[in-house]
DRENGU-301905 format. One record per residue: residue in three letters; z, y, x of N, C-alpha, C, CB in turn. Coordinates in steps of 0.2 Angstrom, whole numbers, padded with zeros to 4 digits, always signed. Last residue first. Glycine has a CB too. Layout:
N
ALAZYXZYXZYXZYX/...
//
This chain:
310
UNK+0328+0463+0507+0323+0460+0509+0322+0461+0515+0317+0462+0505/UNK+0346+0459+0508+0341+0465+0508+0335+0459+0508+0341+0471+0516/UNK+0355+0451+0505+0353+0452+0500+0349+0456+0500+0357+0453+0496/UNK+0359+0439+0517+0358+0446+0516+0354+0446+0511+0356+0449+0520/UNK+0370+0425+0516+0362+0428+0517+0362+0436+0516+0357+0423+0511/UNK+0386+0416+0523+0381+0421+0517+0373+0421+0521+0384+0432+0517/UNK+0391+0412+0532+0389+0407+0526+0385+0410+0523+0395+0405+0520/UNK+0395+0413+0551+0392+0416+0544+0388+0408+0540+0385+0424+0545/UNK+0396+0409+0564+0398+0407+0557+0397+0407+0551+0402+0408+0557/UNK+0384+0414+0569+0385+0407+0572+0390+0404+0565+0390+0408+0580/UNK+0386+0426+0569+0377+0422+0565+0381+0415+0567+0368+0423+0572/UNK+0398+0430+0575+0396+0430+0569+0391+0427+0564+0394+0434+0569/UNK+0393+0430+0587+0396+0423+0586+0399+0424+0577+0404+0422+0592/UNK+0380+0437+0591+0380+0429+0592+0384+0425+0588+0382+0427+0597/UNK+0378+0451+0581+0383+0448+0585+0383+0440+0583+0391+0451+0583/UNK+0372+0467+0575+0370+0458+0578+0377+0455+0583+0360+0459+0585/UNK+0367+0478+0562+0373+0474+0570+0370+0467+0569+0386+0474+0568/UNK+0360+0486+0556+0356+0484+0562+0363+0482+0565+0351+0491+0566/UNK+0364+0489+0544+0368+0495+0548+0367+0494+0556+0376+0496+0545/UNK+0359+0482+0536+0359+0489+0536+0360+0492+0538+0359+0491+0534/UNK+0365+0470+0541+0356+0472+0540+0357+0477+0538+0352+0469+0536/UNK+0376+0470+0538+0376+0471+0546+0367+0471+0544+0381+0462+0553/UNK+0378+0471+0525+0379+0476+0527+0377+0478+0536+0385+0478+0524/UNK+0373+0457+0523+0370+0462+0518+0370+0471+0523+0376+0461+0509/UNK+0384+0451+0528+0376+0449+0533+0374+0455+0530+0369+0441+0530/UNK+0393+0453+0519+0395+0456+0527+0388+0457+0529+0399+0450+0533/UNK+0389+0447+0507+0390+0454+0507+0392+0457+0516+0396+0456+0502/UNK+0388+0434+0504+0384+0438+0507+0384+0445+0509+0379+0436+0504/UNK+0401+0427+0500+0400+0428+0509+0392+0431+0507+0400+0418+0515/UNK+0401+0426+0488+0404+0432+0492+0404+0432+0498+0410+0433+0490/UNK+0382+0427+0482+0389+0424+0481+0394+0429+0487+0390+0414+0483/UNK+0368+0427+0472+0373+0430+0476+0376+0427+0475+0376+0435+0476/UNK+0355+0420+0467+0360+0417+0466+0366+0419+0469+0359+0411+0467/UNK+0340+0432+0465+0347+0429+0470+0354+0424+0467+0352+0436+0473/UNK+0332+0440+0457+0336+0434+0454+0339+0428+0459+0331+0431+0450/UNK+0326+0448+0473+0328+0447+0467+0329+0440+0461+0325+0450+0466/UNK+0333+0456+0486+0330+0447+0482+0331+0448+0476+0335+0439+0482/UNK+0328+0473+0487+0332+0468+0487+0331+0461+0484+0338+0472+0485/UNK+0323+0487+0494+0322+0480+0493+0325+0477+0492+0320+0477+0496/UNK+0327+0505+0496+0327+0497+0500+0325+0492+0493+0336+0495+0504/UNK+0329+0519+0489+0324+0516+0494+0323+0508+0498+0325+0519+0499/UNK+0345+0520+0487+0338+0522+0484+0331+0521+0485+0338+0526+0483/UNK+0355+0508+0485+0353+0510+0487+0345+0513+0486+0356+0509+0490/UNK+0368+0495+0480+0363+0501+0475+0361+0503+0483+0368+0509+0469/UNK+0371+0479+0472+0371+0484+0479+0366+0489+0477+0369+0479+0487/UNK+0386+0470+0463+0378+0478+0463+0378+0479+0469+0381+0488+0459/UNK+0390+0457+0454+0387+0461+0460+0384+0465+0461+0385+0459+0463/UNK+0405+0449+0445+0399+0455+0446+0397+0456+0453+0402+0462+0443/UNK+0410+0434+0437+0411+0439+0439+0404+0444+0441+0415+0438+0443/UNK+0417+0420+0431+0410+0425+0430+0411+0431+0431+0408+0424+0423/UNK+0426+0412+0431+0419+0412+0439+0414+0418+0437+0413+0404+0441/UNK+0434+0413+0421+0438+0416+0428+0430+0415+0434+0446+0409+0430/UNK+0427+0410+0412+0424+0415+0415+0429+0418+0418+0422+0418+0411/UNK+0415+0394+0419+0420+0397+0416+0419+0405+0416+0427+0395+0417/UNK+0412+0384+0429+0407+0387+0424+0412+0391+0417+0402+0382+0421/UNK+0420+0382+0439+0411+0387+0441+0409+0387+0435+0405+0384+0446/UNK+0431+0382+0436+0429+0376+0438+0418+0377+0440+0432+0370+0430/UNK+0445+0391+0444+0439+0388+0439+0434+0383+0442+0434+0395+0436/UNK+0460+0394+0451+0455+0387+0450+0452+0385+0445+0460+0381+0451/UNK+0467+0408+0440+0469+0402+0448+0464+0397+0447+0478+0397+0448/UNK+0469+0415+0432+0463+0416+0435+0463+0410+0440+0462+0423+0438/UNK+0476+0420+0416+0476+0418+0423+0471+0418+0425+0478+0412+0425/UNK+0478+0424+0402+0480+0428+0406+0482+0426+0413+0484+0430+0403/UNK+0462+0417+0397+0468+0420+0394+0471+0424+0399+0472+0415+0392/UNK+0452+0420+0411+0453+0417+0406+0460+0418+0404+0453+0410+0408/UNK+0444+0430+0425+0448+0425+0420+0449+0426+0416+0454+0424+0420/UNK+0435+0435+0440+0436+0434+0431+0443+0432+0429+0431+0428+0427/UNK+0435+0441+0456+0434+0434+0452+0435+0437+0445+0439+0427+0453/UNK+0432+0450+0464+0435+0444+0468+0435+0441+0462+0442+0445+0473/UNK+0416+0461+0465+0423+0459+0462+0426+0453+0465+0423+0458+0455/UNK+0409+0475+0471+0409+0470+0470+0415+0464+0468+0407+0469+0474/UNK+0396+0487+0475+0402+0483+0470+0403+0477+0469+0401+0485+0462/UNK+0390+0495+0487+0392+0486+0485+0396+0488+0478+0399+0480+0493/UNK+0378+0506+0492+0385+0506+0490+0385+0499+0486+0387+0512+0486/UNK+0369+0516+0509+0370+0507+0505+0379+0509+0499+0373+0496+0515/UNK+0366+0534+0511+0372+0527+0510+0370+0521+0506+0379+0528+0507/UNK+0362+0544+0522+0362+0536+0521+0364+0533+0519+0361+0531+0524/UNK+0363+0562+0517+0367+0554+0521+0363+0549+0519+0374+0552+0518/UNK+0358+0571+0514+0352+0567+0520+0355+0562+0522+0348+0571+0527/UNK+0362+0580+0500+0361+0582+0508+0361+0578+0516+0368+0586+0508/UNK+0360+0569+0493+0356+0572+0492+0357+0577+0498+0357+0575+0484/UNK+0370+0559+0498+0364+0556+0498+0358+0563+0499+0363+0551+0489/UNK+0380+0567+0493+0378+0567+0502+0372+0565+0501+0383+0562+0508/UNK+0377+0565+0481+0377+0572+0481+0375+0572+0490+0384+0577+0478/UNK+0378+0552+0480+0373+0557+0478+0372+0560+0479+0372+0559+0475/UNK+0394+0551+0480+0388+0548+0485+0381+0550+0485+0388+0541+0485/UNK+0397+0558+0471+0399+0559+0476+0392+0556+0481+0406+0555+0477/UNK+0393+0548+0460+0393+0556+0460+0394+0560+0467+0399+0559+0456/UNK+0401+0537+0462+0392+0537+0463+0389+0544+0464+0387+0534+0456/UNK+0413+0540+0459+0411+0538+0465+0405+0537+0469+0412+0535+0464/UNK+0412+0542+0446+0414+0546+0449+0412+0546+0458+0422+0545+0447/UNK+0409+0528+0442+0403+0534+0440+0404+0540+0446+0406+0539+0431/UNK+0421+0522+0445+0415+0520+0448+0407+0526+0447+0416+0512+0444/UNK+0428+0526+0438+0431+0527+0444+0422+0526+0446+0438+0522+0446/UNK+0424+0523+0424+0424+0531+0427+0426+0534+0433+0427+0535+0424/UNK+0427+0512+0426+0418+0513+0424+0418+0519+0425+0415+0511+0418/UNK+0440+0510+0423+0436+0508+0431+0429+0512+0429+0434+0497+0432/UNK+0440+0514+0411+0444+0521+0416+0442+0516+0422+0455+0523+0416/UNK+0434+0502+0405+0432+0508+0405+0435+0513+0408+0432+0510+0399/UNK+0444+0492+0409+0438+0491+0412+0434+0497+0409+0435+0484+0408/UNK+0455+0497+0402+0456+0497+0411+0450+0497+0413+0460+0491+0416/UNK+0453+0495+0390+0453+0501+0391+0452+0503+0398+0457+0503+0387/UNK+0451+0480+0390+0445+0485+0389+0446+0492+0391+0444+0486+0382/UNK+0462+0477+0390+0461+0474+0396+0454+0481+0395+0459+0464+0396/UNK+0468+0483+0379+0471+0484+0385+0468+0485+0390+0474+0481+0387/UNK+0459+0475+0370+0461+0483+0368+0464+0484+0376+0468+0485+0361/UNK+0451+0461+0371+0457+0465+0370+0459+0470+0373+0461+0463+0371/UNK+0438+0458+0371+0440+0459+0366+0449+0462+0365+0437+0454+0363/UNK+0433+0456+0384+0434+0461+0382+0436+0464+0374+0429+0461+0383/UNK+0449+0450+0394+0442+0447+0388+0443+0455+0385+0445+0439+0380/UNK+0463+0442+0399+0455+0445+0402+0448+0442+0395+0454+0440+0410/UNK+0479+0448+0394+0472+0445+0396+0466+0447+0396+0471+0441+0394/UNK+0489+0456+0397+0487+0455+0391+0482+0450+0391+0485+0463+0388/UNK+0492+0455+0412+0497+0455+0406+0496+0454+0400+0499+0461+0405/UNK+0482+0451+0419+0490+0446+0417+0495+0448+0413+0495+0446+0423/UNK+0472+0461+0415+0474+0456+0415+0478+0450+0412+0475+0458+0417/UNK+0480+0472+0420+0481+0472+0414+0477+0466+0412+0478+0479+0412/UNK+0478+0468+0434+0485+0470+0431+0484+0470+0422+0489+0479+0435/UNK+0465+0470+0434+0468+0462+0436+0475+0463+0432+0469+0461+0445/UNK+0465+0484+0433+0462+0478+0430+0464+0472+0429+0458+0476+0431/UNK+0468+0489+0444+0474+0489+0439+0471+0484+0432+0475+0499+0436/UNK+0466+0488+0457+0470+0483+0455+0471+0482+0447+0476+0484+0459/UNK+0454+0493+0470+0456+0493+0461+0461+0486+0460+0447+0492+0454/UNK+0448+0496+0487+0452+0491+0483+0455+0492+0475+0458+0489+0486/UNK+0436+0500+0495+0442+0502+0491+0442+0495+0487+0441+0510+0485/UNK+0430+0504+0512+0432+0499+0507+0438+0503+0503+0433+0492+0510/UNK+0418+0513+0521+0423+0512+0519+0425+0507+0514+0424+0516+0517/UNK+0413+0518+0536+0413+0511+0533+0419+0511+0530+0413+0506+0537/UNK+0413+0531+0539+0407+0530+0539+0404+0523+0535+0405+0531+0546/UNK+0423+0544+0536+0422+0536+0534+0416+0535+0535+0424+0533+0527/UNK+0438+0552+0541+0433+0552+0539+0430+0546+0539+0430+0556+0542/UNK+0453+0560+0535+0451+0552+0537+0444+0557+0534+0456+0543+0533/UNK+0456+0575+0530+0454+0574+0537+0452+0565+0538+0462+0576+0542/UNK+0442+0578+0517+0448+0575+0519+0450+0574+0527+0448+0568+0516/UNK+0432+0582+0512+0437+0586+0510+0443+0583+0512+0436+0588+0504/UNK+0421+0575+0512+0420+0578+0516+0428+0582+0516+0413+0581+0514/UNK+0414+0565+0503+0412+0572+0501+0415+0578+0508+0416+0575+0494/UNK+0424+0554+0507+0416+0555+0505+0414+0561+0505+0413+0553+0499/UNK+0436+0559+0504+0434+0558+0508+0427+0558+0509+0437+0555+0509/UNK+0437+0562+0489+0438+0568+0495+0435+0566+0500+0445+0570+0498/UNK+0434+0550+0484+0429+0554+0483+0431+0560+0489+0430+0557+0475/UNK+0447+0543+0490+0441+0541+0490+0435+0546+0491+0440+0537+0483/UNK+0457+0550+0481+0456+0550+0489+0449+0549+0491+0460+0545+0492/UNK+0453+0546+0468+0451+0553+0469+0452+0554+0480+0458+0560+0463/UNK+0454+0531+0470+0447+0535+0470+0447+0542+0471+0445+0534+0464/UNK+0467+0530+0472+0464+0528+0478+0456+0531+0475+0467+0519+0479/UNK+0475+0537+0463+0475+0540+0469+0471+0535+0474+0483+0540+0470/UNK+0470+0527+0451+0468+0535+0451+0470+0538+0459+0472+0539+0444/UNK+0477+0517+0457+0470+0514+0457+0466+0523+0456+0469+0507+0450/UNK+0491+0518+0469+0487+0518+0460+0481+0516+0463+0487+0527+0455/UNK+0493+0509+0485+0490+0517+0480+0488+0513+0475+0483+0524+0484/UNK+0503+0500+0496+0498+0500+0489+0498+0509+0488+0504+0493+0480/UNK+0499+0502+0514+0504+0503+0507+0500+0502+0501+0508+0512+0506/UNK+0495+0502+0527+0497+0495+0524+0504+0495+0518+0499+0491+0532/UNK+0479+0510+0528+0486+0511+0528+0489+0505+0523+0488+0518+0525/UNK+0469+0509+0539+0469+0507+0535+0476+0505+0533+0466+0504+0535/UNK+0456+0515+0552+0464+0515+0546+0463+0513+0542+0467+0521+0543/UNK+0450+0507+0557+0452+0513+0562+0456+0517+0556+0444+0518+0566/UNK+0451+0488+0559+0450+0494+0556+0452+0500+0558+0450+0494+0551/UNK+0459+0480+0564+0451+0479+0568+0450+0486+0563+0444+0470+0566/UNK+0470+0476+0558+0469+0473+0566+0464+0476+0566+0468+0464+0567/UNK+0468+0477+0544+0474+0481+0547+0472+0482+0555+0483+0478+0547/UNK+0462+0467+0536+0459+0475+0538+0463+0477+0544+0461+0482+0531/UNK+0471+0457+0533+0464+0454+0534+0461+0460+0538+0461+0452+0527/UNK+0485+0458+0528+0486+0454+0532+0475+0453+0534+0491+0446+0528/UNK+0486+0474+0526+0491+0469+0528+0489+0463+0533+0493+0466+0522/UNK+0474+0474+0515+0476+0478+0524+0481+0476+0529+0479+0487+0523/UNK+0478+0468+0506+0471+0466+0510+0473+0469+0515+0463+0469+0508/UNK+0491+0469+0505+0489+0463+0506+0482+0465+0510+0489+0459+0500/UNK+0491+0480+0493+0491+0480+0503+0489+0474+0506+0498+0481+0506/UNK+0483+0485+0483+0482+0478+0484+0485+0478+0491+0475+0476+0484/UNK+0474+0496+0483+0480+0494+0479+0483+0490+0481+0479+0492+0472/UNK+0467+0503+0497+0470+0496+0494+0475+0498+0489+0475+0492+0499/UNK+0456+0507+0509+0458+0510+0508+0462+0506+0499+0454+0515+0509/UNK+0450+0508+0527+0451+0502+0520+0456+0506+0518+0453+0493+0522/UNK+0439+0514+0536+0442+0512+0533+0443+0511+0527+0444+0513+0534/UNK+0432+0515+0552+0431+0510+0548+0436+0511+0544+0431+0504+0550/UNK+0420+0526+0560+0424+0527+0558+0426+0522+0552+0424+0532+0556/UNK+0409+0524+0574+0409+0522+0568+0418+0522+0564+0403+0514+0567/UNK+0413+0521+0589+0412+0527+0585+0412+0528+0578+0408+0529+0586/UNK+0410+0511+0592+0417+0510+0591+0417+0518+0588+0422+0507+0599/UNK+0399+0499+0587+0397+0505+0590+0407+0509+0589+0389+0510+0583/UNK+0403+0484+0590+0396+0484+0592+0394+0494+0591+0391+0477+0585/UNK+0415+0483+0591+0411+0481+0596+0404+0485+0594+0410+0473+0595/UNK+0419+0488+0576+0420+0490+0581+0418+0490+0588+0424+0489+0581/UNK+0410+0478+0568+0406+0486+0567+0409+0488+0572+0407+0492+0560/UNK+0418+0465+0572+0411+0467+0575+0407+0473+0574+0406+0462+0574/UNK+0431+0470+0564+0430+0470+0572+0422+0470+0574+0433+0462+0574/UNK+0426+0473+0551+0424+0479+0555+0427+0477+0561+0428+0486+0552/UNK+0427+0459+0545+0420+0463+0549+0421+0467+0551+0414+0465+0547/UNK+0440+0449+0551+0436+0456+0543+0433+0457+0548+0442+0465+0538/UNK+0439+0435+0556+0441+0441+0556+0437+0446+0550+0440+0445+0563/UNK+0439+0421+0561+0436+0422+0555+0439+0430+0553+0439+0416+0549/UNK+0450+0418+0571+0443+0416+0574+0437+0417+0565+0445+0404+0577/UNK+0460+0426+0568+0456+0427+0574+0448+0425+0575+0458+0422+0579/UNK+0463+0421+0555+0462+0426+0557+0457+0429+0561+0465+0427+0557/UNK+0466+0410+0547+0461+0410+0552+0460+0417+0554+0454+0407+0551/UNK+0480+0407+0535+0473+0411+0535+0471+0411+0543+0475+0420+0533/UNK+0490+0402+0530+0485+0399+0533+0480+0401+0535+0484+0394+0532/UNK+0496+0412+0523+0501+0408+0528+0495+0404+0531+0509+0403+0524/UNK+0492+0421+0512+0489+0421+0519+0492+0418+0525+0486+0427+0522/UNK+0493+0420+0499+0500+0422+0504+0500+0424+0511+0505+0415+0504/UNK+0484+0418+0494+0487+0424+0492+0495+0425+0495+0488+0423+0484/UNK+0476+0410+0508+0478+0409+0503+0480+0416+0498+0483+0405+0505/UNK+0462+0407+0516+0465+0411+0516+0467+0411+0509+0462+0416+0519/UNK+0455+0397+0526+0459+0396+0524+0465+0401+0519+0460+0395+0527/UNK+0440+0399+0532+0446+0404+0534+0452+0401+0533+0446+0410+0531/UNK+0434+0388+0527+0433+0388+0534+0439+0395+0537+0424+0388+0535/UNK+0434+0388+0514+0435+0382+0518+0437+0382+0525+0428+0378+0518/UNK+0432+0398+0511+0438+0399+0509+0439+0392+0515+0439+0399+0499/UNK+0415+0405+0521+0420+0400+0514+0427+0401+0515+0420+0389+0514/UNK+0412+0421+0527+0414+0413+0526+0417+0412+0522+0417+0410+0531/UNK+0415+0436+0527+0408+0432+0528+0407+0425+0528+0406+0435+0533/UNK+0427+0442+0526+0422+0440+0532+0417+0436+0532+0424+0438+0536/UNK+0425+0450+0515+0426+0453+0520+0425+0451+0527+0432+0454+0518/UNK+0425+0441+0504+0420+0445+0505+0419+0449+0513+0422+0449+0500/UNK+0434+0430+0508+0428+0429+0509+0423+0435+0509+0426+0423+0506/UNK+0445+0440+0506+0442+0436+0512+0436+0434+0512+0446+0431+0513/UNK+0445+0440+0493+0443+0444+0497+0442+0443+0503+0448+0448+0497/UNK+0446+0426+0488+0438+0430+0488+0439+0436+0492+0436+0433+0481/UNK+0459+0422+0494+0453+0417+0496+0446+0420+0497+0453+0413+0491/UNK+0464+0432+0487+0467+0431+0493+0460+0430+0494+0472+0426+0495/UNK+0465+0430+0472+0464+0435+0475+0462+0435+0484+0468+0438+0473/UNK+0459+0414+0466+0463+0420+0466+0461+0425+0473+0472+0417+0465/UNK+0450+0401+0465+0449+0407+0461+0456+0413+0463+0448+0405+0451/UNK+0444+0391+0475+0449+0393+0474+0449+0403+0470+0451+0392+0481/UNK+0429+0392+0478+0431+0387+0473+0438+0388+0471+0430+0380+0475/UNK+0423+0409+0475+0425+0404+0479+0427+0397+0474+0431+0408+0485/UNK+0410+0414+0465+0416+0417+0468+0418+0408+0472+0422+0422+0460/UNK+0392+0422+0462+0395+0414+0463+0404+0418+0466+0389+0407+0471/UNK+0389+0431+0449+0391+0431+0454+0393+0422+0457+0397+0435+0454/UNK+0381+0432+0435+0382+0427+0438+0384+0425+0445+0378+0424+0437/UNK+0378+0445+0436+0380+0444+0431+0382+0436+0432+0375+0446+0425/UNK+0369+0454+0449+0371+0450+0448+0374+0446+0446+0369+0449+0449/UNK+0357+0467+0456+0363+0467+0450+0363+0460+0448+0361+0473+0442/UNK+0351+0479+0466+0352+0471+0467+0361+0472+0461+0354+0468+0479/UNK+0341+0494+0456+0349+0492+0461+0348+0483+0461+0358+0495+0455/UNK+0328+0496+0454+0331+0496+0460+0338+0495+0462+0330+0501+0462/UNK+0329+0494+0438+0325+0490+0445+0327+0490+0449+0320+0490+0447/UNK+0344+0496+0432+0340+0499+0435+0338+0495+0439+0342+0505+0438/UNK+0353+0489+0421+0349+0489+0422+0344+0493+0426+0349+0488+0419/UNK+0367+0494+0428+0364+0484+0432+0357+0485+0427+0371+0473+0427/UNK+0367+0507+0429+0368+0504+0434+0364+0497+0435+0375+0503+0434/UNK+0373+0505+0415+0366+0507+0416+0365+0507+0421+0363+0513+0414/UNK+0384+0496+0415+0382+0493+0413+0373+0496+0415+0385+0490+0407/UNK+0392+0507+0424+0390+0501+0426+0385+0498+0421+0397+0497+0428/UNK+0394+0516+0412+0389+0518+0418+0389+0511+0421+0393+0525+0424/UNK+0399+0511+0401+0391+0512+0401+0389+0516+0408+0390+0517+0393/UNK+0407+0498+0396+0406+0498+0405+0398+0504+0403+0403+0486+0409/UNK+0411+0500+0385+0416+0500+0389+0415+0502+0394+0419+0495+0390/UNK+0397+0500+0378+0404+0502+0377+0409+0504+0379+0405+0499+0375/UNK+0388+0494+0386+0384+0501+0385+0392+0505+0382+0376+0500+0379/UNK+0393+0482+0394+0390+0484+0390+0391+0491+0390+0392+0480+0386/UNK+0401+0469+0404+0397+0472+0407+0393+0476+0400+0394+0468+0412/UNK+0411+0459+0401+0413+0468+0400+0408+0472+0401+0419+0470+0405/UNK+0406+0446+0407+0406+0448+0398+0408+0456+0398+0412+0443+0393/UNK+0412+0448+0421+0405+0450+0419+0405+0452+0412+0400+0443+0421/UNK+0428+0456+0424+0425+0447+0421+0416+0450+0418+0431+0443+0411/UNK+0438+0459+0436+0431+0461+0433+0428+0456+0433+0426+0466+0435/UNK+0446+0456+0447+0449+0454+0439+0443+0457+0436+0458+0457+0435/UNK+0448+0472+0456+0450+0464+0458+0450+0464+0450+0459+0463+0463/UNK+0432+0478+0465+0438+0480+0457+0441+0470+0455+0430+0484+0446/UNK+0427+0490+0477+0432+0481+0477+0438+0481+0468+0442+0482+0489/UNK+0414+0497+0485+0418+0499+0479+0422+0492+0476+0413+0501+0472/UNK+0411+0501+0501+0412+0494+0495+0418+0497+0489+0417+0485+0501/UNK+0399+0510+0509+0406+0512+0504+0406+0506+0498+0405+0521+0500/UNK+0391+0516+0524+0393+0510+0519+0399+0512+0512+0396+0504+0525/UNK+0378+0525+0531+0385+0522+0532+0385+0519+0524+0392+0528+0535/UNK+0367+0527+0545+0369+0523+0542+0375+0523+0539+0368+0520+0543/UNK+0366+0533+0559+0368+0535+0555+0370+0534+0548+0366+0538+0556/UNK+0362+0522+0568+0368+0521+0570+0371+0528+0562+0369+0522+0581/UNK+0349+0514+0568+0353+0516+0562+0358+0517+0562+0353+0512+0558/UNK+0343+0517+0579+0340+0519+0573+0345+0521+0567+0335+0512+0569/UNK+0350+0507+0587+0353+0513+0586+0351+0519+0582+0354+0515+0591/UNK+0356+0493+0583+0350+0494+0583+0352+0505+0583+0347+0490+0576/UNK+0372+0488+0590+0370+0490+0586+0361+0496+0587+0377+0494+0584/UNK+0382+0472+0594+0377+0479+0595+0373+0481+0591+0373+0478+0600/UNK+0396+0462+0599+0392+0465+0595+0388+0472+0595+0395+0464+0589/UNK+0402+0449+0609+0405+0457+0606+0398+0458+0603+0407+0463+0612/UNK+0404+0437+0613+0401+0441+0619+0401+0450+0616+0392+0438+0622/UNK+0411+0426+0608+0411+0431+0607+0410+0436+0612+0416+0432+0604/UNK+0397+0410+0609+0403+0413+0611+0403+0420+0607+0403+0414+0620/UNK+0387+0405+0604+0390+0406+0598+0396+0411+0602+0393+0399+0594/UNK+0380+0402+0615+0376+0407+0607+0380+0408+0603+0370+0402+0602/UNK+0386+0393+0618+0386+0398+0625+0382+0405+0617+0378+0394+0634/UNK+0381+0381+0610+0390+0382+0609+0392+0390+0612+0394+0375+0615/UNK+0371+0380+0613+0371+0382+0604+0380+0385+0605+0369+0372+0596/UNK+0368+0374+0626+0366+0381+0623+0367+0383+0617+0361+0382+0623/UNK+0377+0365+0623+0379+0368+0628+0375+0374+0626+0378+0365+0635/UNK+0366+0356+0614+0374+0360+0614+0377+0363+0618+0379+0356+0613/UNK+0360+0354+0625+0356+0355+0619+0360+0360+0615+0355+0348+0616/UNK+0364+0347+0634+0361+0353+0637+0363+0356+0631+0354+0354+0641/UNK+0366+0335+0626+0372+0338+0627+0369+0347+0633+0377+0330+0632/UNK+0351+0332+0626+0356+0332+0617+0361+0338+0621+0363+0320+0614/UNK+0347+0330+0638+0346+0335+0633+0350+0337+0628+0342+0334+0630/UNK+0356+0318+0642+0356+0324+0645+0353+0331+0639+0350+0323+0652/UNK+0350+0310+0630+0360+0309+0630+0361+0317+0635+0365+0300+0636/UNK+0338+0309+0638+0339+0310+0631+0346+0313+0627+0338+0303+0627/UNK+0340+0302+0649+0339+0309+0648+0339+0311+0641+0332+0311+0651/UNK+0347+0289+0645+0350+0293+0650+0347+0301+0647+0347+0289+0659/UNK+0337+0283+0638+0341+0285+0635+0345+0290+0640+0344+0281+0631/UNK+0327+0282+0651+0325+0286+0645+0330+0289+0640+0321+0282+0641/UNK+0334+0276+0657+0333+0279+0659+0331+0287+0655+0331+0277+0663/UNK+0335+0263+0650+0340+0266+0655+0340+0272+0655+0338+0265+0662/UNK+0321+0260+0649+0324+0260+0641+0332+0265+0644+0327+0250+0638/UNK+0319+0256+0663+0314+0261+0660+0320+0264+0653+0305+0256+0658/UNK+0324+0247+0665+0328+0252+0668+0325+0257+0666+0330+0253+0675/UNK+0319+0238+0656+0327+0238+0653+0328+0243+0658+0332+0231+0653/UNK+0309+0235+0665+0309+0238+0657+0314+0239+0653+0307+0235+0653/UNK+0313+0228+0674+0310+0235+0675+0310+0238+0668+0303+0234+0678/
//
């Protein structure tokens, strides 16, 4: 009798377990994504500078970004975490969707990249309000190529200068372009480029002078957004970078170097943000689907990041 009692008990126990998962597995399906409609006026703009090594961050080189990282109200963090695979691919991607390098795969070649099942976020801004205008805008085709192109509502799959991709940029914000944007991303390369050529450190004249003509892409950029800010737009704005380096590489730091020592700003003029966060690059999707109220099951289900709002 006591052994069908012991029977039985584990019998229902083995039942729950596996109900158990049945409901965690039905939570994760892609049943598509929705949007709090409070916020459906909300819109977004990721400022993407590939090879910005944190040490640049000063009143010299960098003096609109560096007065930027000290304002209380912007989320500013000089100890970015970046992926364990330090080149370009791996972090964009992970910014873009919101998981490890572990779990997308995504090389600088993107021959093993997850695409489907690890997509750039504007598939679920698409689900969830298909009105919302998504695009991506690259030095770098690659990002559009192989991570943006599928799920975004343009995103042309050619490299642009880094000055033809900000003054576009600006038109468009402001209003002076036929692409309109409610979710935009830009991609900067020329840093990185200067870089591999000369290397990464503020002490060389090249690398510096890229990291100051960024700081006036980036000024330029805020100028803009201000000014809608100032005629009643909503905009969150990210800066954020895909990694550092060292002499004239960047491939596989070891997290305490300064190929890992990179940057994070999220500015907007009214919100909350953690402060002394340990950011890294999967939090930037959560960051923007809380401001822009999307909710999708199978998103929550993967995601690595946290949101960097309060």
């Amino acid at each position: 009798m006591l052994n069908k009692y012991f029977f039985f008990l584990t019998l229902s126990l083995l039942l729950f377990s596996c109900k158990e998962k049945e409901v965690l597995k039905d939570n994760c399906l892609d049943n598509g994504a929705s949007q709090n409609q409070s916020f459906e006026n909300r819109k977004v703009l990721i400022i993407g500078i590939d090879g910005f090594r944190s040490d640049c961050m000063n009143d010299s080189i960098s003096p609109f970004l560096y007065s930027l990282s000290q304002d209380p109200k912007c989320f500013y963090n000089s100890a970015h975490q970046v992926e364990n695979v330090t080149v370009s691919g791996p972090n964009w991607t992970s910014i873009l969707s919101g998981v490890h390098y572990e779990k997308h795969l995504a090389s600088n070649t993107f021959s093993e990249y997850k695409v489907e099942e690890f997509p750039h976020f504007y598939k679920y801004i698409e689900e969830a309000n298909s009105n919302l205008n998504t695009v991506s805008i690259c030095n770098w085709a690659a990002v559009n190529v192989f991570i943006a192109y599928t799920y975004g509502d343009y995103c042309p799959l050619v490299s642009y200068d880094d000055l033809t991709v900000n003054n576009w940029a600006n038109d468009i914000i402001l209003g002076n372009d036929s692409v309109e944007a409610d979710l935009l991303f830009l991609h900067f390369d020329n840093l990185d480029h200067e870089g591999h050529a000369f290397g990464y450190s503020p002490e060389i004249p090249e690398y510096a002078q890229a990291v100051n003509t960024m700081d006036g892409y980036v000024a330029s950029l805020m100028a803009s957004i201000n000014q809608k800010r100032n005629e009643g737009e909503d905009w969150l704005v990210l800066v954020v970078s895909d990694h550092g380096g060292e002499g004239t590489d960047h491939a596989n730091g070891l997290g305490n170097s300064n190929i890992d020592r990179t940057i994070c700003f999220v500015d907007h003029p009214s919100l909350n943000f953690k402060s002394n966060y340990p950011s890294k690059q999967v939090d930037y999707v959560p960051t923007i689907f809380q401001f822009l109220g999307i909710e999708s099951a199978a998103f929550s289900c993967q995601q690595d990041g946290v949101s960097l709002l309060e």
